[in-house]
Residue, then its C-alpha position, 0 to 999 in steps of 0.5 A: x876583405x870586402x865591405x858590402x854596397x849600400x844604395x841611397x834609397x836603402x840608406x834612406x829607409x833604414x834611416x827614416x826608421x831607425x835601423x841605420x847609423x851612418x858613419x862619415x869617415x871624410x875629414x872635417x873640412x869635407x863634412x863642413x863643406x857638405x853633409x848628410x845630417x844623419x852621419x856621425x863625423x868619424x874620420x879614416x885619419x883618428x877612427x876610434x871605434x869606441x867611438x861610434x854611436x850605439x850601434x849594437x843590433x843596428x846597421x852600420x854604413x860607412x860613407x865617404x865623398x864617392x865610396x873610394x875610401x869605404x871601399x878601399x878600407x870597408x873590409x877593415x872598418x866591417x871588423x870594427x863593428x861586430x855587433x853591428x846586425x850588418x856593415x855596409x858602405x854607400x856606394x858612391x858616397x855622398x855624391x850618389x845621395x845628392x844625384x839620387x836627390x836626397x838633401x845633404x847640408x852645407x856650411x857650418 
């Protein structure tokens, strides 16, 4: 199974309205290195579904640093989410949100 892609400019309106919730699933040394503000860390090595924010009616993207590892594991995290409205991964990760100029954060 497939996880469906999700640009940067669709990830950036859904989250500039609300209608997104933002999954990064890269370790915690990766997202102090750099991140998206609006991503809930929930890395692939202790992914707990029950532990996503509310999500229900809401689309989920899965984001990782180049979509590798959303992709590769994106059909199993999309049956995660059931009452998710949609599931999706940034396609291209991190990487394609800085290259399509959107800020990320960096440090701690």
């Amino acid at each position: 199974m497939h996880i469906k892609n999700m640009d940067p400019d669709t990830l950036k309106r859904h989250l500039d309205d609300g209608s997104a919730v933002l999954v990064d699933v890269r370790e915690p040394n990766e997202h102090a290195m750099e991140r998206i503000d609006a991503a809930h860390l929930m890395p692939l090595s202790a992914y707990q579904p029950d532990r996503l924010p509310a999500h229900a009616g809401k689309v989920v993207v899965f984001q990782c640093a180049t979509g590798s590892r959303t992709g590769m594991y994106g059909g199993q995290l999309a049956m995660t989410v059931p009452q998710a409205a949609d599931v999706f991964h940034l396609a291209g990760g991190i990487m394609a949100w800085r290259s399509a100029g959107y800020e990320t954060k960096r440090g701690l």
